[in-house]
N, C-alpha and C positions, 0 to 999 in steps of 0.2 A: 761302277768304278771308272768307264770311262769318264763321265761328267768330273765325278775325282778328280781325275787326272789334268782333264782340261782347266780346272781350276787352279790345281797348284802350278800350272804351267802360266797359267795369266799372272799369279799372284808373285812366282819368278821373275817374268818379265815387268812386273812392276816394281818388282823392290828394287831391282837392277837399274832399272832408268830413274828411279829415284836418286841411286846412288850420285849416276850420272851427270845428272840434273845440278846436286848439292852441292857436289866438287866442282861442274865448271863454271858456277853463280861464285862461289868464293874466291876459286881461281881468279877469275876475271876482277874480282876486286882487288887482291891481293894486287894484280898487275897494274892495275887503274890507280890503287890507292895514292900513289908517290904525285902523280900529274894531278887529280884532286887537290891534294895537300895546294900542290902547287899553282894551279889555276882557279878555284873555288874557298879554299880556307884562309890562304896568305894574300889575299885579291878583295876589295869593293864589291862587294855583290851586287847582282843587275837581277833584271827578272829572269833574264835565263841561266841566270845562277839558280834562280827556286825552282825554276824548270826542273833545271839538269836535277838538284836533290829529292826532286821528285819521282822523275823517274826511275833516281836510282834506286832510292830507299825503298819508294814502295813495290817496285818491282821486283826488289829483291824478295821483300815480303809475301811478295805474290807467290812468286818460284819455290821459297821453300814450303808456304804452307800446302803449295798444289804437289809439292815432293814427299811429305808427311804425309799426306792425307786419301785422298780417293784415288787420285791416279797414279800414288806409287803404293798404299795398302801396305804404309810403313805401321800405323794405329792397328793393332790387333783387337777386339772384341772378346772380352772374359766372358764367362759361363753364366753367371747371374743374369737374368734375363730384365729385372730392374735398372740394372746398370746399361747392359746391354741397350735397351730401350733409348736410353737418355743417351749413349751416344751416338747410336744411329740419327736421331735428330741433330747433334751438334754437329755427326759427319755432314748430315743434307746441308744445314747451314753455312758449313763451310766450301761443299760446294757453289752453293749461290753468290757464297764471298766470291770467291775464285771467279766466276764469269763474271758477275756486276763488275768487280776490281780492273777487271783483263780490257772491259769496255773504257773503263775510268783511263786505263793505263794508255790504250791507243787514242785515246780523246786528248790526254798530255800529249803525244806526239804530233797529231793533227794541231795545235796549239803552236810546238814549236817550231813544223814548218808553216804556219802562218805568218807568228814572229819574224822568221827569218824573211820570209816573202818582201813583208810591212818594211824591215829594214835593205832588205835588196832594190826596193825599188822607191828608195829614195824617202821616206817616211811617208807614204804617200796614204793621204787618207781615204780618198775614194776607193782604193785599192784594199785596205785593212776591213774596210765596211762592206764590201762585195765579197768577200773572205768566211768574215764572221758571219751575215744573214743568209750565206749559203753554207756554213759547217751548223747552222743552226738546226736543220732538218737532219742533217746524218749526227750528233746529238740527241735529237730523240728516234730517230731509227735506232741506235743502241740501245734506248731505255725500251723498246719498243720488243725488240728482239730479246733483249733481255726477260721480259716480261712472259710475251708467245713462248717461245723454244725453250728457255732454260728453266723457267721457273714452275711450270706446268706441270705435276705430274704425271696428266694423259701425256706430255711429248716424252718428258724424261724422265726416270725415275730413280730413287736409289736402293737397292734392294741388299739383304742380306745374300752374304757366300759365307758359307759352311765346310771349312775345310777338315776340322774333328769338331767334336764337342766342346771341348774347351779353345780353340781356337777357330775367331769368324771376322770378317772386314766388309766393308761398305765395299759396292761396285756401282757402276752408271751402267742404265740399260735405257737403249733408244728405243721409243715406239713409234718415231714419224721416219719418213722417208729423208733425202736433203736436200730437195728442192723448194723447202720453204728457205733455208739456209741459203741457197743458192740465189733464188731472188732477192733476199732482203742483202746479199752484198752486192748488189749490182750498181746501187746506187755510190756508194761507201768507194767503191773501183775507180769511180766515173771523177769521183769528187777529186781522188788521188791522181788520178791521170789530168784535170785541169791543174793541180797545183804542181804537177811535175813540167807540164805545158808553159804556165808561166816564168819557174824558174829558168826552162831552156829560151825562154823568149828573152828576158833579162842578160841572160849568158850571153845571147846573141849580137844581141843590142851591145853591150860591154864590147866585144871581141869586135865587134865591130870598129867603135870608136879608137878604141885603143891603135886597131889597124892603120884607120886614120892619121894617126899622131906619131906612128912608129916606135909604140910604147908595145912591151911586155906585157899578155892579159895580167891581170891579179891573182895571184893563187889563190887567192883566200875568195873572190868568188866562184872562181871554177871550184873551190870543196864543196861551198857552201850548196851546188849544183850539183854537185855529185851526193850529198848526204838526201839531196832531195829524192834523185835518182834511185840511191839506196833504199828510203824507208817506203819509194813506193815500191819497189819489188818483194821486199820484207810483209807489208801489209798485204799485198793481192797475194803472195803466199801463202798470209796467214788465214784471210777470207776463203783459201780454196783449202785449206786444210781443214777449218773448221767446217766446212758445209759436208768436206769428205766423211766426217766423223759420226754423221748422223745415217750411212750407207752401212749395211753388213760388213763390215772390216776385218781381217784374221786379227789374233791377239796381235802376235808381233810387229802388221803394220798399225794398228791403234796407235803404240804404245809408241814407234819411234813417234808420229806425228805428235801423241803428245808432248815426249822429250823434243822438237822441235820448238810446240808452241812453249814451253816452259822455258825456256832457254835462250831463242833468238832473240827476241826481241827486248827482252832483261839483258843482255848482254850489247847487243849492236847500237840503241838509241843512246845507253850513255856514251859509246866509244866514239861513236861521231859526235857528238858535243865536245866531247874530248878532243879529237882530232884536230876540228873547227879551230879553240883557243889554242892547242898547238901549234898550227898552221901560222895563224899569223906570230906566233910569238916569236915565231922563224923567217917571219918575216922583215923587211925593213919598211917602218912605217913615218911618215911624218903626222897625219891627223889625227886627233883624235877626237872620237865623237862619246858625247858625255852623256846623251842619251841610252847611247847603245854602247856599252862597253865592251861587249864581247863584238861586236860591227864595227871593228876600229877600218880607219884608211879609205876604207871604197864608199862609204854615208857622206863623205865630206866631199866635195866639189873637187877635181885635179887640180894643184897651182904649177907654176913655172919649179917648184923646188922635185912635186912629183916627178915632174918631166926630166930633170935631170937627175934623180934619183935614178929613173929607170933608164934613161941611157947613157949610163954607166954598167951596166948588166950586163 
C-alpha cells in the first residue's frame, strides 16, 4: 500500500503540472498571437521569420506532447494487455520524440543567436564560419547524448505503474548516475558563454563609438545583447536541470524541473524574437538593410542623417 500510495502521489503531481504546462503554452500564445499577426504574418519574411515559426510551432508541439504523455501520465493504459503492449512502445517512442525534438529545439536557438551574432557584427564572414565549425561539435554532442543517456535502455527506461487493474501509465526510471550528464554539458556551457562573450564584445565596441560621437547607444543592439544574455542563462539552467534529473530526485522536485523544462524555453525564445522586432519598431530608423530585415538601422554604416536623428533625443 505504501508503494500505492507513492504512486498515485507522483501520477497527481503529474497530471497537475501537465495542467500547468498546457495553460501557460497557450497562454502565452494567445498573448504573443496579436504581435505575430503583426510582425511575422503582415511583414516580408526573412530567415528569422522561419526561425522564429520554428521555434514556435514546434516548441509548442514539443510541450504539449511532453504534457500528454510520460511526464504528465495524462494517457491512461486499458486492461487488455495486447493493447496495453502497443502502447507502452508508442509511449517509449514518444519519449525519445520528446529528447531528440528538445535537442533539435535548442540547436534552433543556438542558430538564432548565431544569426544574430552574423548580423551584429556587421555581416562578417570570418566570424559566421568560426560560429558554424565550432556549433558543429556541440551538434553532434547532442546526437551524441541523445544516442548514450536517452536512448539506452541500460541508462533509461520506461516501465509500467500500476495503479488498479484497469488503470496503468508509462513512468521514466533512471539507471545511471548524472555525471555523464554533467560532463557531456560542459562543453554546450562553454560554447554559450563564447557567444554571450562576443555579443558583449560587440555591445562594447558600439557603446564605445557611439560615446565617441555623442550619439544615444541603439536600443535595438543593447536587446539584441540582452536576448543573448538571456538564452544563455535559460540554456545553462536548462543543462543543470537536466544532468539534476538523472540523481535520486523526490516526485515533486522531478516534476517542477520538469514543468520548467517544458515551459521555459517554449515560452522565452519566441518572446525575445518578439521583443527584438518590437524594439525597433519603436524605434526611429532611417536604414534599411535588405538582407536582414529584422537587423534593420545598426547593419548599415551611421550617416550624417543618423547623427542628427540622434541628437535630437
Amino acid at each position: 500500500m505504501p508503494e500505492l500510495d507513492e504512486y498515485l502521489y507522483a501520477l497527481a503531481w503529474n497530471n497537475n503540472t501537465s495542467v500547468v504546462v498546457i495553460t501557460l503554452i497557450f497562454y502565452e500564445y494567445v498573448l504573443q498571437f496579436e504581435k505575430e499577426v503583426t510582425f511575422v504574418w503582415e511583414r516580408q519574411w526573412s530567415m528569422m521569420t522561419y526561425l522564429y515559426l520554428a521555434v514556435r510551432y514546434f516548441g509548442m508541439l514539443i510541450a504539449i506532447i511532453s504534457a500528454c504523455s510520460l511526464g504528465g501520465g495524462l494517457f491512461y493504459m486499458p486492461e487488455a494487455l495486447s493493447v496495453y503492449q502497443i502502447q507502452l512502445k508508442l509511449g517509449y517512442g514518444m519519449f525519445l520524440f520528446i529528447q531528440w525534438s528538445l535537442s533539435v529545439y535548442f540547436c534552433l536557438g543556438e542558430v538564432i543567436l548565431i544569426w544574430r551574432l552574423y548580423a551584429l557584427y556587421n555581416q562578417s564572414k570570418p566570424v559566421l564560419y568560426v560560429l558554424l565549425v565550432l556549433f558543429i561539435p556541440i551538434v553532434a554532442l547532442y546526437i551524441a547524448v541523445d544516442i548514450y543517456l536517452w536512448s539506452r535502455p541500460s541508462a533509461i527506461s520506461i516501465q509500467e505503474v500500476i495503479i488498479t487493474p484497469n488503470i496503468k501509465y508509462c513512468a521514466a526510471f533512471f539507471h545511471i548516475g548524472p555525471m555523464p550528464a554533467i560532463y557531456t554539458s560542459i562543453p554546450v556551457i562553454c560554447y554559450d558563454i563564447f557567444l554571450v562573450v562576443l555579443a558583449i564584445a560587440a555591445l562594447g565596441k558600439h557603446l564605445k563609438e557611439r560615446k565617441e560621437l555623442r550619439m544615444k547607444p541603439n536600443t535595438y543592439v543593447v536587446v539584441i545583447v540582452q536576448y543573448h544574455v538571456i538564452y544563455f542563462v535559460l540554456n545553462l539552467a536548462n543543462q543543470i536541470f537536466m544532468a539534476i534529473l538523472w540523481a535520486n530526485l523526490s516526485t515533486a522536485v522531478m516534476n517542477l524541473l520538469l514543468m520548467f523544462n517544458d515551459t521555459a524555453p517554449f515560452i522565452i525564445v519566441p518572446r525575445l524574437i518578439i521583443s527584438i522586432w518590437e524594439a525597433h519598431a519603436n524605434d526611429n530608423c532611417v536604414h534599411v538593410s535588405t538582407t536582414f530585415e529584422d537587423c534593420l538601422c545598426w547593419t548599415s554604416p551611421p550617416t550624417l542623417e543618423d547623427h542628427e536623428l540622434d541628437s535630437r533625443e
